[in-house]
C-alpha positions as CSV (number, residue, x, y, z in Angstrom):
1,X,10.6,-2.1,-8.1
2,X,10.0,-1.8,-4.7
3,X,9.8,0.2,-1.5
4,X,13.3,0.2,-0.1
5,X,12.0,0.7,3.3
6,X,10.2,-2.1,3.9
7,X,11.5,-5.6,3.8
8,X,9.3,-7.8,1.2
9,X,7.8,-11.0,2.2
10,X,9.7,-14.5,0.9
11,X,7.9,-15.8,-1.8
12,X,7.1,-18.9,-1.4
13,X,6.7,-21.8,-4.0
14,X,4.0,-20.8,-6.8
15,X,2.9,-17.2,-4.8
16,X,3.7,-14.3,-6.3
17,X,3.8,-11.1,-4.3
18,X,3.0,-7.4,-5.8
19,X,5.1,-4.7,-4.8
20,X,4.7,-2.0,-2.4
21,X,5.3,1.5,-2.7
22,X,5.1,4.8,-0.6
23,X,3.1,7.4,-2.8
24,X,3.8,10.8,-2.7
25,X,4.1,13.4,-0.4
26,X,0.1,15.1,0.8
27,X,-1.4,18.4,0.2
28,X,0.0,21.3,2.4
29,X,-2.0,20.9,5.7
30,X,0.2,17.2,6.1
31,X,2.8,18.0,3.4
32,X,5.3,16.2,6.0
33,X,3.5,13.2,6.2
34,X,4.1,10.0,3.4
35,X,1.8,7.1,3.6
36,X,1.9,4.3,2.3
37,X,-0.8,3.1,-0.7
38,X,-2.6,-0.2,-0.9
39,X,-1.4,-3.2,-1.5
40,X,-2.8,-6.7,-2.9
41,X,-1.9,-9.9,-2.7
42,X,-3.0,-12.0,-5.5
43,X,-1.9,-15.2,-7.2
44,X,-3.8,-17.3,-9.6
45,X,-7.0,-20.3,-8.3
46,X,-5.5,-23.6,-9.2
47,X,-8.9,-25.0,-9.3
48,X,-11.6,-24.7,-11.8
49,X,-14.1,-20.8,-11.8
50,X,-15.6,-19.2,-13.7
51,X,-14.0,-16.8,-15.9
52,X,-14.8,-12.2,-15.6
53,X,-16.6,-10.9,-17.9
54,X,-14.3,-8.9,-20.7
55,X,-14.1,-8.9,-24.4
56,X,-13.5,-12.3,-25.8
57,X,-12.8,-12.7,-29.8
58,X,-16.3,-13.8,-31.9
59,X,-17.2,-14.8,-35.4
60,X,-16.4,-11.2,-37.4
61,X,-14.8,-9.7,-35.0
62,X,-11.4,-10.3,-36.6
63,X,-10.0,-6.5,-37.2
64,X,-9.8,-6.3,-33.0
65,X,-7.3,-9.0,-32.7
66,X,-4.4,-7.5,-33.1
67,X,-5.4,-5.1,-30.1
68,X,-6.4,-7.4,-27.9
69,X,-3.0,-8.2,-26.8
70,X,-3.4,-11.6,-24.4
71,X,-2.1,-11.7,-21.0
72,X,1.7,-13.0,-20.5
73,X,2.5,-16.3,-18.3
74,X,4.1,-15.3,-15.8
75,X,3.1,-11.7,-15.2
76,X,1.0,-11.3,-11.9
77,X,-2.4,-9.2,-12.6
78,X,-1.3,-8.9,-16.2
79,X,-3.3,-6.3,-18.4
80,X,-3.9,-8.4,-21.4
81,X,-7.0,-10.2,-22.5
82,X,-9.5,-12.0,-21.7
83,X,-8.9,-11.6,-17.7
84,X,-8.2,-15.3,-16.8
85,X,-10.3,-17.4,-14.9
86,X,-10.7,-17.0,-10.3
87,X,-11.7,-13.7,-10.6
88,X,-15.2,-12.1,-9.9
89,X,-17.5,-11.9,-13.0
90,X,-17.8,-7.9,-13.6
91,X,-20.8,-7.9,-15.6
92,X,-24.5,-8.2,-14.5
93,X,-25.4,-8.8,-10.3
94,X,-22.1,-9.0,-8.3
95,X,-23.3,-10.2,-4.7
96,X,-20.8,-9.0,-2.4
97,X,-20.5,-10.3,1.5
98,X,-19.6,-7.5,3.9
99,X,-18.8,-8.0,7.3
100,X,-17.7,-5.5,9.9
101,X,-14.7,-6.7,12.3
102,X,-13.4,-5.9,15.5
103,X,-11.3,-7.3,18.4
104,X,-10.8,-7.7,21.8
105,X,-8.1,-4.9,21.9
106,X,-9.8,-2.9,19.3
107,X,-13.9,-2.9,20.2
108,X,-15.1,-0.9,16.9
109,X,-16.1,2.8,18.0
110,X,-19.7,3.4,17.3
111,X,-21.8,0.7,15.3
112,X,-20.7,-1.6,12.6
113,X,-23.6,0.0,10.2
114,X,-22.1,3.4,10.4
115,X,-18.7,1.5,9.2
116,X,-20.6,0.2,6.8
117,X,-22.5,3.3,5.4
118,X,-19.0,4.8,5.2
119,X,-18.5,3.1,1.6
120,X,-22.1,2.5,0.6
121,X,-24.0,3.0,-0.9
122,X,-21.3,5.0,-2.6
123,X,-19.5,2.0,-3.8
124,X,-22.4,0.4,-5.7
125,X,-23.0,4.0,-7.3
126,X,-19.4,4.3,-8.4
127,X,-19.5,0.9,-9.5
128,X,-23.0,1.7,-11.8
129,X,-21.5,5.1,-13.2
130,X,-18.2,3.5,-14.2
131,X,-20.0,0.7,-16.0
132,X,-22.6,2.1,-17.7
133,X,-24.7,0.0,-15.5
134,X,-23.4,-2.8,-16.4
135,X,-22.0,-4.1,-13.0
136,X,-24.8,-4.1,-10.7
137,X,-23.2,-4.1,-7.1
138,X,-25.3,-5.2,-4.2
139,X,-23.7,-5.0,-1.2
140,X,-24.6,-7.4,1.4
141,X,-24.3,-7.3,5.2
142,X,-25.9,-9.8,6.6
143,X,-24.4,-9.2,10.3
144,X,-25.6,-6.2,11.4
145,X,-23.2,-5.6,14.2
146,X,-19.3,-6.0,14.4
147,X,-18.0,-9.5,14.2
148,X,-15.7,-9.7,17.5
149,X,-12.5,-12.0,16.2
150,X,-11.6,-14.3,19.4
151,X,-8.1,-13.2,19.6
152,X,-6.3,-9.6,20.0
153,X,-5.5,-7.8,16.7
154,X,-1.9,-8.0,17.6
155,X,-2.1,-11.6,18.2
156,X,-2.4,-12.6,14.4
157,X,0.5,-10.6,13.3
158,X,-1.0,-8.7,10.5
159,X,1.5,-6.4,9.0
160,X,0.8,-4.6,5.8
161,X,-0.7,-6.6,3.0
162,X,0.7,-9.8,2.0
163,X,-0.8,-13.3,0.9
164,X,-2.8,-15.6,2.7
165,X,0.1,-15.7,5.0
166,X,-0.4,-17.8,8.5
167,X,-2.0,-14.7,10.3
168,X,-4.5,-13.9,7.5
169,X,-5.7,-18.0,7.7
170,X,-6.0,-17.7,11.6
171,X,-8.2,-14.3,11.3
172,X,-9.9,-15.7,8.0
173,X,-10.6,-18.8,9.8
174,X,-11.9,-17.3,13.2
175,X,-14.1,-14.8,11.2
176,X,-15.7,-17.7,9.3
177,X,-16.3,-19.5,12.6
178,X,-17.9,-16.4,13.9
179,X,-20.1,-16.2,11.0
180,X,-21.5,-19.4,11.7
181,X,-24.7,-20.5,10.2
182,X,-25.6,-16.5,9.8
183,X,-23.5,-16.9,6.4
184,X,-23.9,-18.3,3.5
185,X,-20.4,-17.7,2.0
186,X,-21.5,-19.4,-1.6
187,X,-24.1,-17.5,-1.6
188,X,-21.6,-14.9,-2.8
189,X,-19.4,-13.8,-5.4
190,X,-16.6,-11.7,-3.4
191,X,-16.0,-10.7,0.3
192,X,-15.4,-7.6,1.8
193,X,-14.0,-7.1,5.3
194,X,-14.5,-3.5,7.3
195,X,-11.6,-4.0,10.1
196,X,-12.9,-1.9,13.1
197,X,-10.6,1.6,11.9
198,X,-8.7,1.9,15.3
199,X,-7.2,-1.9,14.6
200,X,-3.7,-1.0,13.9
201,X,-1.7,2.0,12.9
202,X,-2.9,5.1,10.5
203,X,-3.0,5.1,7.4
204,X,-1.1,7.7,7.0
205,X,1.9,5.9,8.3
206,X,1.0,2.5,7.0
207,X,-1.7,1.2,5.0
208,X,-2.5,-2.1,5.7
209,X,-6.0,-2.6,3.2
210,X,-5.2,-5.9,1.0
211,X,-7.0,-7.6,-1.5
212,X,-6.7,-11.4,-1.9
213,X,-7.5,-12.1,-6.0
214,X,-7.6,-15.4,-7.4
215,X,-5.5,-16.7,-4.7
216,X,-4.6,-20.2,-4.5
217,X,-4.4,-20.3,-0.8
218,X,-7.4,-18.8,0.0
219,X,-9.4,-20.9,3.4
220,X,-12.7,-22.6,2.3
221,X,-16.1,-22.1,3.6
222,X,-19.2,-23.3,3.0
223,X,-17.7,-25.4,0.2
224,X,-16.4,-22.5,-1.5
225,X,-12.5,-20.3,-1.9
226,X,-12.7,-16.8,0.0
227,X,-10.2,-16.5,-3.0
228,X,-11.6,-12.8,-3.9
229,X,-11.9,-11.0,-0.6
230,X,-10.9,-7.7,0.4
231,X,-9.7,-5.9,3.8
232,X,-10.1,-2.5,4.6
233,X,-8.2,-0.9,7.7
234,X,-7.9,2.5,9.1
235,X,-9.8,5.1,7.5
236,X,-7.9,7.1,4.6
237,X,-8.5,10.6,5.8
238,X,-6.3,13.3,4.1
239,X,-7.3,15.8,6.6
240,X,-8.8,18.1,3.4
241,X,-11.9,17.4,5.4
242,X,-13.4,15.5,1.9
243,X,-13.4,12.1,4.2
244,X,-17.1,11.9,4.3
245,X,-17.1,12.4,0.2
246,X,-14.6,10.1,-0.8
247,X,-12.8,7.9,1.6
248,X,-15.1,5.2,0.4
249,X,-12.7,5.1,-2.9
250,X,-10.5,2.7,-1.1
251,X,-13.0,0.2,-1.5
252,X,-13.6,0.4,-5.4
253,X,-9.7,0.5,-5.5
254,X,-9.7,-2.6,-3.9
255,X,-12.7,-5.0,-5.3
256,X,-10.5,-3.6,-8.6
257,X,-8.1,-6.2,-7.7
258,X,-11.4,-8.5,-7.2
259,X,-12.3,-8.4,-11.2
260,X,-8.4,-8.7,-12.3
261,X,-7.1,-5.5,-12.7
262,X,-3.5,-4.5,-11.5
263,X,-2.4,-1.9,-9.2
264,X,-1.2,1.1,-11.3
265,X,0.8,3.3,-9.1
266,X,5.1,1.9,-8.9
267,X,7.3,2.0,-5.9
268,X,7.7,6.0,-6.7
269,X,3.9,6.6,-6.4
270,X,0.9,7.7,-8.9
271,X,3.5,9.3,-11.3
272,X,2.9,6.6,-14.0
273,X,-0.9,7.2,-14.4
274,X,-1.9,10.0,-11.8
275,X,-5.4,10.5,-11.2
276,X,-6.9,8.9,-14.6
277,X,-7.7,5.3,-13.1
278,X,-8.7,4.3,-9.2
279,X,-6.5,1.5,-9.2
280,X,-3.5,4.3,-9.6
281,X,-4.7,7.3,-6.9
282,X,-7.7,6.1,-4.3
283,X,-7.1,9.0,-2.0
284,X,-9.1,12.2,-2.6
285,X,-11.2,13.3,-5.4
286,X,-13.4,11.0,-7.2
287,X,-11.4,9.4,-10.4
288,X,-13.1,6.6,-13.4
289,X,-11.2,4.3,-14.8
290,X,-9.2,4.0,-17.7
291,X,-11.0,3.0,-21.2
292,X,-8.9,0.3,-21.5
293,X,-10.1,-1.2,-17.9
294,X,-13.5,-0.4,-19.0
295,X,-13.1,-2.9,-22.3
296,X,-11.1,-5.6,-19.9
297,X,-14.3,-5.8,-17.7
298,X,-16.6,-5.6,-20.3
299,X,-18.3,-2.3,-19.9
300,X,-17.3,-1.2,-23.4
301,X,-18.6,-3.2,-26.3
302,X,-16.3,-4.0,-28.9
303,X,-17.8,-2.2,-31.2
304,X,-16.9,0.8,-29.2
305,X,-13.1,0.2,-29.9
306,X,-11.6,0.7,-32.8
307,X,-7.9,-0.8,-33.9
308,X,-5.6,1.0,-35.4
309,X,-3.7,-1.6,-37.6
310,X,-1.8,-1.4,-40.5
311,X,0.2,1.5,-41.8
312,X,-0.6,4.8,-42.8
313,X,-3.2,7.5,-42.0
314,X,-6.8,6.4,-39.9
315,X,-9.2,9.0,-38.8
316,X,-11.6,8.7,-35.6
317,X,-14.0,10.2,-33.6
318,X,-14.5,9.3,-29.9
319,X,-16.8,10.8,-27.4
320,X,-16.0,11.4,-23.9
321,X,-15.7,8.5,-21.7
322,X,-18.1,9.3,-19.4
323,X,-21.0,9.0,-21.0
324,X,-22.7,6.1,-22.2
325,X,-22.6,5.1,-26.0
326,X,-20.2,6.1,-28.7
327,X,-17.1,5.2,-29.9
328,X,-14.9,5.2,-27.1
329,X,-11.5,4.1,-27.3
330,X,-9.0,3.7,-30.4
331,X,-6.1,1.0,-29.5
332,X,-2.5,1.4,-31.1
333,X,-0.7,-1.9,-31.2
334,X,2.7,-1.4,-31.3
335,X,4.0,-4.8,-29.9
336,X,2.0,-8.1,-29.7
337,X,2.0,-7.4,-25.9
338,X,1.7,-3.7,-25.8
339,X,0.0,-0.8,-27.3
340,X,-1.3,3.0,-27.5
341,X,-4.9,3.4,-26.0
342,X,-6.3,6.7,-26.9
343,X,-9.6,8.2,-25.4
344,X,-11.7,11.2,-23.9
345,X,-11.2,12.2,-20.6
346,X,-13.7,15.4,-19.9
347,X,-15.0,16.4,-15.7
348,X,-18.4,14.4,-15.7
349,X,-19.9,11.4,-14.3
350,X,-16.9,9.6,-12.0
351,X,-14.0,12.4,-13.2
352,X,-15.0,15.5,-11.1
353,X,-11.1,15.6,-10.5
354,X,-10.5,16.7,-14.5
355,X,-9.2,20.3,-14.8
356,X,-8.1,19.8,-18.9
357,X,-10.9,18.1,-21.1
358,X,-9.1,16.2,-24.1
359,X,-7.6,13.3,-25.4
360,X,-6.2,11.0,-23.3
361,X,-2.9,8.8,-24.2
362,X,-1.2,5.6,-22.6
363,X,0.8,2.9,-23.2
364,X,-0.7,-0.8,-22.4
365,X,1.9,-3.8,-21.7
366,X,0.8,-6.8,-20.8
367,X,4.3,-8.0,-19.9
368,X,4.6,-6.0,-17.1
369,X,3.7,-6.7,-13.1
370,X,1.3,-5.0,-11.0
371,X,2.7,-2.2,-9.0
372,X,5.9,-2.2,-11.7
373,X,4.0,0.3,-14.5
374,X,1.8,-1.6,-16.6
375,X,0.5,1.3,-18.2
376,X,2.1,4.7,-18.4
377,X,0.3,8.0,-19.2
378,X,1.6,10.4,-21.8
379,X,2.1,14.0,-20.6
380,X,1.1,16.6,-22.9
381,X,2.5,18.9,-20.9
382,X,5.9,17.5,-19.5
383,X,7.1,19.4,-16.3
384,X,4.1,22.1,-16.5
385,X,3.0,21.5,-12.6
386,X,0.0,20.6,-13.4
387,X,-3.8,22.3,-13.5
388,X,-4.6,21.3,-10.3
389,X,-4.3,21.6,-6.3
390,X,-6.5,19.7,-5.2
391,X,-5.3,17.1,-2.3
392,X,-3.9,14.0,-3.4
393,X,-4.6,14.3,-6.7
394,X,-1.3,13.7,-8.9
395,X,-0.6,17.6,-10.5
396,X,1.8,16.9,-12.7
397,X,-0.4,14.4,-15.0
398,X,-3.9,16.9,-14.5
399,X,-3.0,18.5,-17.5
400,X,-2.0,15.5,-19.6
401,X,-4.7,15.2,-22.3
402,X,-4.1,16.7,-25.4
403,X,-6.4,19.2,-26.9
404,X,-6.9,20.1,-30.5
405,X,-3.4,21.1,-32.7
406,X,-1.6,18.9,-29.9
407,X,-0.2,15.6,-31.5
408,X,1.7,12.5,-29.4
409,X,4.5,11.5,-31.3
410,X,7.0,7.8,-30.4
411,X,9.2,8.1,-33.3
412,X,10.9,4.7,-32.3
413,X,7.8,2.5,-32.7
414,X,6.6,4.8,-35.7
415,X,3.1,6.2,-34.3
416,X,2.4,9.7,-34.6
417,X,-1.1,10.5,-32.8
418,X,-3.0,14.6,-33.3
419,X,-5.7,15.8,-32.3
420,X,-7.7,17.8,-35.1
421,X,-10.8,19.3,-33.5
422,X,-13.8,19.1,-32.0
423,X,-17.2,19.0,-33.1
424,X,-20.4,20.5,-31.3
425,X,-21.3,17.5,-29.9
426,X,-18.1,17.3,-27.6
427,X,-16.7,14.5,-30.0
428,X,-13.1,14.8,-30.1
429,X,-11.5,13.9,-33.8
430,X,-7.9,12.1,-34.0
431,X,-6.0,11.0,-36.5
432,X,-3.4,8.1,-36.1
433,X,-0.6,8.0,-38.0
434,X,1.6,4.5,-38.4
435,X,5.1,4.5,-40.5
């Protein structure tokens, strides 16, 4: 699917472009203003790298196959396992180049370190809590001061995100030139660039933040791809005045698309997923990631995940995502490319958005696009409105978990998931049913 009111680049031989989309409308003090989410380019490296870190099978691990569905030729950003290789590693130190950019017709207001300290250090933070610590993010910037590009912003045609497209290699290109022997690009494992925020239009009208993952086309420099590199644009303030809180999101959104992971929101907006993963809703109130996300990038151990095979009645207990340790995450299969994922979702650590504590329940399908629904939330709920008002945070899905007595039920595949208590440690107890 795609946004009907903007034309979609020609795809060229072996490129595949993700969708874009217009999400939905904002709170009440802009309620008639849409804008237009993020959008990444992203195609696969043709040449030989290194592999991210994820869950890959191992001697006696056997009883987790069957949930760790593989990822589909074909399918751009596809959800499956392992992530394949020309993505960043997202385990252990992730050294991450970031350079501040600004133009002749665009000189960057104030100093390129106050750009900077707009998304860190709250990136690395959101980066450390998400992982359990396991991704240890160290942002880089060593330019101090904006990088002037030689040529207007209007001259390289930038419109919103696309592929290495002509413009992108001519301001790719002049920014490495800039560099010059200040940066060592292989010195690094991904690339982030803070575009000056008055380069282009709003982005509330039009987003133009991209993120360039695995991509085929990417310019060289100092012997290396600039295959994972991310742009970031006008600055995403809702007007809620949280901008100084959270408008660094964009950037954790984005380097999302650096480790592999699709973009979660469709051409009708956040209404697959809501606020339950960053790469779905970036604007607003601070949001984790999905469990599943977490096991892709190898922040969960497999032994935290548990596989639901087989017929009949299985009994679990999974603690709340947020915190570190524990069973986390039961997996459904219910195709060999698609499944139930069931976990905790409870307003702690990176999920200060969370109005309903509970169990958490989404389908998985590796066969699907980015942008196109890869994963689709279950709503406990259906059509309540939500427990939340809180800008830019998608109401109707707030309320989806399920709580004890509650049970998910998808008589066609068979799976009947409830919800039988919990205990006084904040463990939640669920019992999967398979006919």
């Amino acid at each position: 699917m795609q946004d009907d009111s903007q034309s979609r680049p020609a795809r060229a031989p072996g490129r595949r472009i993700s969708p874009r989309r217009r999400s939905p409308i904002l709170g009440a003090a802009l309620a008639s203003v849409a804008f237009a989410a993020l959008t990444t380019g992203s195609t696969t490296l043709s040449i030989a790298s290194r592999a991210s870190a994820g869950p890959v099978a191992a001697p006696g691990e056997s009883p987790l196959a069957p949930c760790r569905i593989p990822a589909v030729l074909g399918v751009q950003m596809s959800e499956g396992m392992p992530t394949p290789p020309g993505y960043a590693h997202s385990t252990g130190i992730v050294r991450a180049l970031t350079l501040m950019i600004d133009f002749p017709d665009a000189p960057g207001p104030g100093s390129a370190l106050s750009r900077y300290k707009e998304f860190f250090p709250q990136t690395s933070d959101w980066f450390r809590n998400a992982s359990y610590g396991r991704l240890d993010y160290r942002a880089e910037a060593p330019i101090p001061n904006w990088l002037r590009m030689p040529k207007s912003f209007t001259a390289y045609g930038i419109e919103r995100g696309s592929p290495y497209e002509p413009g992108y290699h001519r301001l790719v290109q002049d920014m490495i030139a800039a560099a010059g022997p200040r940066v060592n690009f292989s010195k690094y494992d991904l690339v982030n660039v803070l575009v000056t925020p008055n380069a282009g239009p709003s982005a509330l009208d039009t987003v133009l933040s991209v993120t360039f993952s695995g991509n085929e086309d990417a310019p060289y420099a100092d012997g290396v791809p600039l295959s994972n590199t991310s742009f970031v644009y006008s600055r995403q303030d809702d007007g809620s005045g949280s901008y100084g809180e959270t408008g660094y999101r964009v950037l954790p959104h984005e380097n999302g698309h650096v480790f592999g992971l699709p973009d979660l929101y469709t051409a009708q907006g956040g209404g697959a997923v809501g606020h339950w993963d960053i790469m779905s809703e970036d604007w607003g109130a601070n949001n984790d990631m999905l469990g599943w996300h977490k096991w892709k990038l190898g922040w969960l151990d497999n032994s935290q995940v548990s596989c639901a095979t087989g017929t009949g009645v299985s009994q679990y207990v999974l603690s709340p995502l947020a915190t570190e340790g524990g069973p986390k995450l039961v997996f459904v299969p219910v195709t060999k490319e698609s499944g139930y994922a069931v976990e905790v979702r409870t307003r702690a650590g990176n999920d200060e958005a969370v109005c309903k504590p509970g169990v958490l329940i989404y389908r998985v399908d590796a066969s699907v696009d980015t942008g196109r629904g890869p994963i689709n939330v279950s709503d406990s709920q259906p059509t309540s409105g939500g427990c939340t008002r809180r800008p830019n945070v998608n109401a109707e899905l707030s309320d989806a978990p399920y709580t004890t007595g509650e049970t998910f039920v998808d008589r066609t595949s068979g799976v009947r998931i409830a919800v039988t208590g919990v205990d006084g440690m904040g463990n939640y107890h669920v019992k999967v049913t398979k006919s």
